[in-house]
SENUSE-517572 format. One record per residue (C-alpha): residue number from 1; residue in three letters; x, y, z. Coordinates in steps of 0.1 Angstrom, whole numbers, plus 5000, padded with zeros to 4 digits. Layout:
     n   res      u      v      w
   NUM   ALA      X      Y      Z
...
This chain:
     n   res      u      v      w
     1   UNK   7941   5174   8799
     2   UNK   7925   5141   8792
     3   UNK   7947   5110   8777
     4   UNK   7925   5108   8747
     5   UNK   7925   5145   8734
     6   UNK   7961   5152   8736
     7   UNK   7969   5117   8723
     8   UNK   7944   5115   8696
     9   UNK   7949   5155   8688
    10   UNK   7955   5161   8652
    11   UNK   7987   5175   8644
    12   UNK   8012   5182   8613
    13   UNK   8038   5156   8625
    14   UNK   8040   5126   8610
    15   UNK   8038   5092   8634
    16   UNK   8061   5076   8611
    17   UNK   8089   5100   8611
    18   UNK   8082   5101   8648
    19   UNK   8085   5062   8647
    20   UNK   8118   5063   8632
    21   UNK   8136   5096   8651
    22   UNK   8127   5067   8682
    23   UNK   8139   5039   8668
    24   UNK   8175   5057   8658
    25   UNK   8180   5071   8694
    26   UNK   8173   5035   8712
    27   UNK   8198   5018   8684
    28   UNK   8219   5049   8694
    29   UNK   8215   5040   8732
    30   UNK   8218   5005   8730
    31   UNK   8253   5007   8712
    32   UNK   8265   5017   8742
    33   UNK   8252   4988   8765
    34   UNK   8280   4977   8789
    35   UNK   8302   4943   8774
    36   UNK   8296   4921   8802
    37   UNK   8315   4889   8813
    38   UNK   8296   4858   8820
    39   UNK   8302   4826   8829
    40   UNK   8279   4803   8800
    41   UNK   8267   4777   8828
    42   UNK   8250   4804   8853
    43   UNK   8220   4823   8855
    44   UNK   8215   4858   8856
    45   UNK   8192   4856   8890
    46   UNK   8171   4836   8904
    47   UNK   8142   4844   8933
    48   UNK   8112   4839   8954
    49   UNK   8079   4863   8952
    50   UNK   8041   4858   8957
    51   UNK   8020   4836   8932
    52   UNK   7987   4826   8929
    53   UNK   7978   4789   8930
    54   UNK   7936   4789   8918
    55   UNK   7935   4817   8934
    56   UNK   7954   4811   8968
    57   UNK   7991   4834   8973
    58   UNK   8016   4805   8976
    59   UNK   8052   4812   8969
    60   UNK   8067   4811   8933
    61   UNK   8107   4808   8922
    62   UNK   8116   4830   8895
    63   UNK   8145   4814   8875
    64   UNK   8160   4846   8849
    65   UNK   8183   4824   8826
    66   UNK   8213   4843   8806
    67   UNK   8206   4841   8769
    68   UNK   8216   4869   8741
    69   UNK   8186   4893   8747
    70   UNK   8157   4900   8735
    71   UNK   8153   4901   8695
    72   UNK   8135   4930   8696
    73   UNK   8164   4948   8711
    74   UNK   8187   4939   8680
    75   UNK   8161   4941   8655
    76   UNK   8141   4973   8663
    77   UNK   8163   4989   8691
    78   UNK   8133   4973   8721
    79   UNK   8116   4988   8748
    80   UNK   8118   5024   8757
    81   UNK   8117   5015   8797
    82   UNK   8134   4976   8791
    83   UNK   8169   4978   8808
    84   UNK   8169   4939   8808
    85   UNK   8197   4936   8777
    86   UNK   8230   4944   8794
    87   UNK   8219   4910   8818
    88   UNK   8222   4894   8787
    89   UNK   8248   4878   8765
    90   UNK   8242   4904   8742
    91   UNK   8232   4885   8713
    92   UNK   8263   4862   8720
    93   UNK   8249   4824   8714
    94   UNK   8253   4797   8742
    95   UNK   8246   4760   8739
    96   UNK   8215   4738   8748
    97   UNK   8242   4723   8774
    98   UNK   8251   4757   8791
    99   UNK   8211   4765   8792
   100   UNK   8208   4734   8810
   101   UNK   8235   4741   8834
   102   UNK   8221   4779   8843
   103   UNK   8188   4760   8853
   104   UNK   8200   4730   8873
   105   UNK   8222   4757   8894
   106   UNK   8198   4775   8905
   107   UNK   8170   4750   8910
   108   UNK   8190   4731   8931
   109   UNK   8196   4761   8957
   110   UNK   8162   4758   8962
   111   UNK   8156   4723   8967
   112   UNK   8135   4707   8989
   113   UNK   8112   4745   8992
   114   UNK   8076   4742   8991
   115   UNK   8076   4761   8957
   116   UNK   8047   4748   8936
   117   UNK   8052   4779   8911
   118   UNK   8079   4782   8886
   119   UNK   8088   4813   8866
   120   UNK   8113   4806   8835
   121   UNK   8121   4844   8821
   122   UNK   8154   4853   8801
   123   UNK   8149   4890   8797
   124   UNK   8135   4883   8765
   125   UNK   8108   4854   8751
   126   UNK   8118   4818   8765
   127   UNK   8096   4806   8732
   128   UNK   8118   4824   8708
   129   UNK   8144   4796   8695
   130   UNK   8166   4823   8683
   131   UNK   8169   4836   8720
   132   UNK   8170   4797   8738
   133   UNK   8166   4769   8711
   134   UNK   8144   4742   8713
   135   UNK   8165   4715   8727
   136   UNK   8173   4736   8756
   137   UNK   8141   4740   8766
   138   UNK   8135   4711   8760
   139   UNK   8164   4695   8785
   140   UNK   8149   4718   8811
   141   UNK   8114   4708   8808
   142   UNK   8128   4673   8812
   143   UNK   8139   4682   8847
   144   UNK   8111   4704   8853
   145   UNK   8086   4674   8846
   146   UNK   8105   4660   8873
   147   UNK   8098   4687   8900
   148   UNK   8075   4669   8919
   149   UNK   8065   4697   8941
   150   UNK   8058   4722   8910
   151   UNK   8022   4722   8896
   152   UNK   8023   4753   8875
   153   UNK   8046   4769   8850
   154   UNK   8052   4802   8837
   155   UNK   8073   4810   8807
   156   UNK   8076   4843   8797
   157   UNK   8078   4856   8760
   158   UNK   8064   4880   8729
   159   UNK   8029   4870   8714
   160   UNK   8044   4867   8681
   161   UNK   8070   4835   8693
   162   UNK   8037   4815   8709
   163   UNK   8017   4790   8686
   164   UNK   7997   4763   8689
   165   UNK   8020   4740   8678
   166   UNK   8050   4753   8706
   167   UNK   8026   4752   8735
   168   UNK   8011   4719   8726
   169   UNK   8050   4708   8728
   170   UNK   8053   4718   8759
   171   UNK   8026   4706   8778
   172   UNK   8038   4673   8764
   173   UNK   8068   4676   8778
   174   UNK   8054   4689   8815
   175   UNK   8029   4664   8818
   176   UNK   8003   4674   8844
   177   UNK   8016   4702   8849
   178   UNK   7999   4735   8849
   179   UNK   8011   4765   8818
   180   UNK   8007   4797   8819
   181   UNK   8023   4822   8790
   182   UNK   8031   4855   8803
   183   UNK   8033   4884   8781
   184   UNK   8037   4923   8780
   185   UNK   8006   4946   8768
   186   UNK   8018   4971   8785
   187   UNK   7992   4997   8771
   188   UNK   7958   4995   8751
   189   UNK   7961   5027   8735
   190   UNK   7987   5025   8697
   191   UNK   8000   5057   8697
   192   UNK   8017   5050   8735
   193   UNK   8026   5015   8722
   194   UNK   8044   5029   8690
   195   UNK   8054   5061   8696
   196   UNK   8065   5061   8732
   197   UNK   8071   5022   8744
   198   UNK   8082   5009   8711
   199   UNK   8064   4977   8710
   200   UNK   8065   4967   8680
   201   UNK   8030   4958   8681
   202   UNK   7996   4978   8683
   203   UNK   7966   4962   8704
   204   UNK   7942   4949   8682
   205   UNK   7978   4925   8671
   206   UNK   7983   4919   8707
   207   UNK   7946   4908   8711
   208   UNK   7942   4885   8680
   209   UNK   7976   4867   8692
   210   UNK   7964   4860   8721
   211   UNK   7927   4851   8706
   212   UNK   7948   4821   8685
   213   UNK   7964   4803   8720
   214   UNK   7945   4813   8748
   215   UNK   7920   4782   8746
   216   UNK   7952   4763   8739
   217   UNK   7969   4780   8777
   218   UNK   7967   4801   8804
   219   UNK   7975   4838   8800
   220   UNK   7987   4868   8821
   221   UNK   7992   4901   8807
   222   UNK   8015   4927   8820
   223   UNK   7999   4964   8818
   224   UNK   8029   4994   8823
   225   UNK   8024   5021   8850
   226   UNK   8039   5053   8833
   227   UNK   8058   5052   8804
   228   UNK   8075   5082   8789
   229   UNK   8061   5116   8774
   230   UNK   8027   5108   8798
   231   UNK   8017   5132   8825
   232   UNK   8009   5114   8863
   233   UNK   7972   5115   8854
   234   UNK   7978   5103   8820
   235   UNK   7997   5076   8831
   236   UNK   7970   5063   8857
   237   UNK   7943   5069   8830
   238   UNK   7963   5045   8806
   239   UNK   7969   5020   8830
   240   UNK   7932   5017   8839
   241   UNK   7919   5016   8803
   242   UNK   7945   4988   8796
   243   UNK   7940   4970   8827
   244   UNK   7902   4966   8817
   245   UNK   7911   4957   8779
   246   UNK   7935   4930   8795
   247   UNK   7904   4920   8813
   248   UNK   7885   4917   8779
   249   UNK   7908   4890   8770
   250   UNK   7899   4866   8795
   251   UNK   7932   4864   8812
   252   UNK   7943   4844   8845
   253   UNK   7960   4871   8862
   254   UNK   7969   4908   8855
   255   UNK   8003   4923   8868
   256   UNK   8009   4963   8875
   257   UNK   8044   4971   8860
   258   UNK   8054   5000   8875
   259   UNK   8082   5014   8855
   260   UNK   8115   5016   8870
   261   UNK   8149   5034   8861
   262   UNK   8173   5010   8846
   263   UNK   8203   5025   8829
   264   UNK   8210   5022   8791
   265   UNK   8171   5029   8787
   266   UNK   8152   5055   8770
   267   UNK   8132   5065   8803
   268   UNK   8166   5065   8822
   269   UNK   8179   5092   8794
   270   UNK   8149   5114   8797
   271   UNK   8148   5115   8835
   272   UNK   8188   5126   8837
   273   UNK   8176   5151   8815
   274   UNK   8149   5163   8837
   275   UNK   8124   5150   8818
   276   UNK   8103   5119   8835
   277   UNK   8098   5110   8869
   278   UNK   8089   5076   8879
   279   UNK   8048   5071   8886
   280   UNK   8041   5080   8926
   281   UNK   8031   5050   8948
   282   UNK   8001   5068   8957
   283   UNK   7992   5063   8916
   284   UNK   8000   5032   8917
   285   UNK   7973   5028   8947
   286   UNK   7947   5049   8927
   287   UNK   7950   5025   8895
   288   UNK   7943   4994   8922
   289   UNK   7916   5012   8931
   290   UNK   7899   5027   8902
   291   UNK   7907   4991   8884
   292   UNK   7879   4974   8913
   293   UNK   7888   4949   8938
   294   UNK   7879   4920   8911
   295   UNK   7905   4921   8891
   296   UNK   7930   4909   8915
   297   UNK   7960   4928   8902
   298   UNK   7993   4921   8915
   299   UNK   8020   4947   8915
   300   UNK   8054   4941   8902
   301   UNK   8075   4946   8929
   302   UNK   8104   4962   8913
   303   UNK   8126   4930   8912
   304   UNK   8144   4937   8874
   305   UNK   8179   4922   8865
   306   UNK   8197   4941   8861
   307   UNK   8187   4961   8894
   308   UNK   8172   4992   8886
   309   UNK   8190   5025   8902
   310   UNK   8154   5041   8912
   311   UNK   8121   5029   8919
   312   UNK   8089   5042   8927
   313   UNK   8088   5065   8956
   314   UNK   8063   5087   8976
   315   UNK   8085   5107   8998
   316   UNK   8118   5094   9022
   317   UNK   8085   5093   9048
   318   UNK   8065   5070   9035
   319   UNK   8079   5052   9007
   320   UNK   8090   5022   9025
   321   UNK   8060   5017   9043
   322   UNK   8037   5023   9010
   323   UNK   8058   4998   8994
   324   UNK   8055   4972   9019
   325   UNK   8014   4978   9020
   326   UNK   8016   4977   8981
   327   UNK   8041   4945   8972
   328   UNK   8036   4927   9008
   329   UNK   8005   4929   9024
   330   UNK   7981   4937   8990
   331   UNK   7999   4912   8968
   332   UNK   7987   4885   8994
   333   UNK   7955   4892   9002
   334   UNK   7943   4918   8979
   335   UNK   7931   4939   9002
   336   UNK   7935   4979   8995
   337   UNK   7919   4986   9031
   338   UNK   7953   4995   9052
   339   UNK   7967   5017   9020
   340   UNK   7928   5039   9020
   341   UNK   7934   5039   9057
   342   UNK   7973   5057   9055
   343   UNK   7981   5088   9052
   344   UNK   8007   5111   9047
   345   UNK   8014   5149   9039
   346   UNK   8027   5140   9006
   347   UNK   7995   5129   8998
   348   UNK   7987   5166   8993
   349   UNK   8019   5173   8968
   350   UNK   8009   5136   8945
   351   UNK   7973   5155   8943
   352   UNK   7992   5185   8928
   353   UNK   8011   5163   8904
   354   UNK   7978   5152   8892
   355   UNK   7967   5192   8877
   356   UNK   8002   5187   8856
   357   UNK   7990   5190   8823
   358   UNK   8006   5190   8786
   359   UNK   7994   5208   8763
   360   UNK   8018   5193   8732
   361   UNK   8002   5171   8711
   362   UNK   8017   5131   8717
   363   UNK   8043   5133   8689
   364   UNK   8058   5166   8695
   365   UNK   8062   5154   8731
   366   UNK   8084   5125   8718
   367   UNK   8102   5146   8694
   368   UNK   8111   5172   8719
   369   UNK   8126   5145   8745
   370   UNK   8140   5126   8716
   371   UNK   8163   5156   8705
   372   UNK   8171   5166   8744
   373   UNK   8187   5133   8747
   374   UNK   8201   5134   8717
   375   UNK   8217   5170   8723
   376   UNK   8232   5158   8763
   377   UNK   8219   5121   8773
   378   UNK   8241   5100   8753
   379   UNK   8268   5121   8753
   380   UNK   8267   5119   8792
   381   UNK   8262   5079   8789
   382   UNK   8294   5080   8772
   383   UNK   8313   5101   8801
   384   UNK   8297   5073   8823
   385   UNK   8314   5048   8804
   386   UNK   8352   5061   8796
């Protein structure tokens, strides 16, 4: 059954009580996040992956500082497929001086590399000052002005924690230096961004806060592969919609999220329940595809912090292989040729996965998962944990 009809269906539930049954159970999950121990002066992970320099693959270094988490997380219990919080301090607050420390470790372990891209991330929104305040950005950007080899930098963070007045800071404080803001979409259509991802936003928000700064800075958008309560087909006919609204907004790059298992998540809950499977890599080939050639999107490639348990599989066959065509060879060169060219007999089950259809409208989908984890999930999270 088509995205729209079983998403748009009209039904007797309300979205709102839907809404709020979702936000209790991720509150409910979250509470029982790992403690974990830290020390204040180190980052969570740091790492190299493909970039794109005006339009030429080059390496970037991904720098994922420690900081207390997401707000969104504490505020409105976050992202249903977001297992980035236990990496976190956990809404612990460190100083500008311990910030500062976490950077200048791991940039100097890569010293000296020809990396003329640098990623800052935090598993939340660098531009939030409740997350990192201002003078610790700051005191980075100092050294980061400094780089000589780095020409462009990405800082990651909601749309609601950029303005005018932030970004025009920092490009002060960069110089010459390239910005790019990167921030999650994840969906076009509001009733997967409320009632299944939890955004906290719906898309004509996400599209007028990027319409205030984008003449101000470069923007990338990230679009999600497969969320909960979707079918395969679904899922790929989401991500293409999204990937060509992203387009509408005139970004500099799009990147493919493929959604990954991470514990203490929503999606993690449902599948130990039986109820979601990570997208197929052949679907994340057929949303390449279907997207066109001239979009040039990149594909995550599955490098959360904390490490995810599962990621995206075809079967034991192929999987590697797939992934290496999909996060290797495409992500340099855009080219989908060798992954048309490959075959394999799961190819013939993914197709199958494709007739899956639900019948339940959107809401009663959530609803029903919602009380199955509430009924085994948690409880089992708890096991986990004593």
């Amino acid at each position: 059954m088509a995205l729209q009809s079983t998403i748009f269906e009209p039904n007797p539930i309300r979205c709102k009580d839907v809404q709020a049954e979702l936000k209790s159970v991720l509150i409910g999950i979250r509470s029982h996040d790992k403690k974990v121990f830290f020390e204040p002066g180190r980052a969570l992970s740091s790492d190299i992956r493909i970039g794109y320099l005006q339009g030429r693959p080059v390496e970037r270094l991904v720098i994922t500082l420690r900081s207390p988490g997401c707000a969104w997380v504490r505020k409105g219990g976050g992202c249903t497929m977001c297992g980035h919080y236990p990496g976190t301090t956990q809404g612990m607050a460190l100083s500008p001086q311990d910030f500062v420390a976490q950077f200048r470790r791991e940039a100097e372990r890569y010293r000296g590399g020809d990396l003329p891209i640098l990623c800052l991330y935090n598993s939340g929104s660098v531009l939030n000052e409740d997350e990192i305040q201002q003078e610790a950005l700051s005191g980075i950007l100092f050294d980061v002005a400094r780089m000589d080899g780095v020409r462009k930098v990405v800082l990651e963070s909601r749309p609601e924690y950029c303005s005018e007045e932030k970004i025009g800071r920092i490009r002060k404080q960069i110089g010459e230096k390239d910005l790019e803001i990167a921030m999650g979409l994840e969906s076009c259509n509001d009733r997967v961004l409320s009632l299944t991802l939890n955004k906290g936003f719906v898309s004509g928000e996400f599209r007028r806060m990027v319409e205030r700064i984008r003449q101000y800075v470069g923007i990338r958008i990230y679009v999600l592969l497969k969320g909960p309560f979707l079918t395969e087909r679904e899922a790929i006919e989401d991500a293409v919609s999204s990937i060509r609204f992203a387009r509408t907004l005139s970004p500099r790059e799009i990147h493919l999220e493929p959604a990954t298992l991470q514990k203490h998540t929503l999606l993690y809950s449902l599948h130990q329940a039986g109820l979601y499977r990570l997208p197929w890599l052949w679907s994340i080939y057929e949303v390449l595809s279907r997207a066109g050639a001239e979009n040039r999107v990149y594909v995550s490639p599955f490098n959360h912090m904390p490490r995810p348990v599962h990621i995206p599989e075809n079967c034991p066959d192929c999987s590697e292989q797939v992934r290496g065509l999909l996060t290797r060879h495409y992500n340099a060169t855009f080219d989908l040729l060798p992954m048309k060219r490959f075959q394999c007999a799961c190819l013939e089950k993914w197709k199958k996965a494709l007739l899956k259809e639900d019948p339940r409208p959107l809401p009663l989908r959530v609803l029903h998962g919602l009380r199955a984890v509430r009924g085994g999930v948690l409880s089992h999270d708890l096991e986990e944990e004593s």
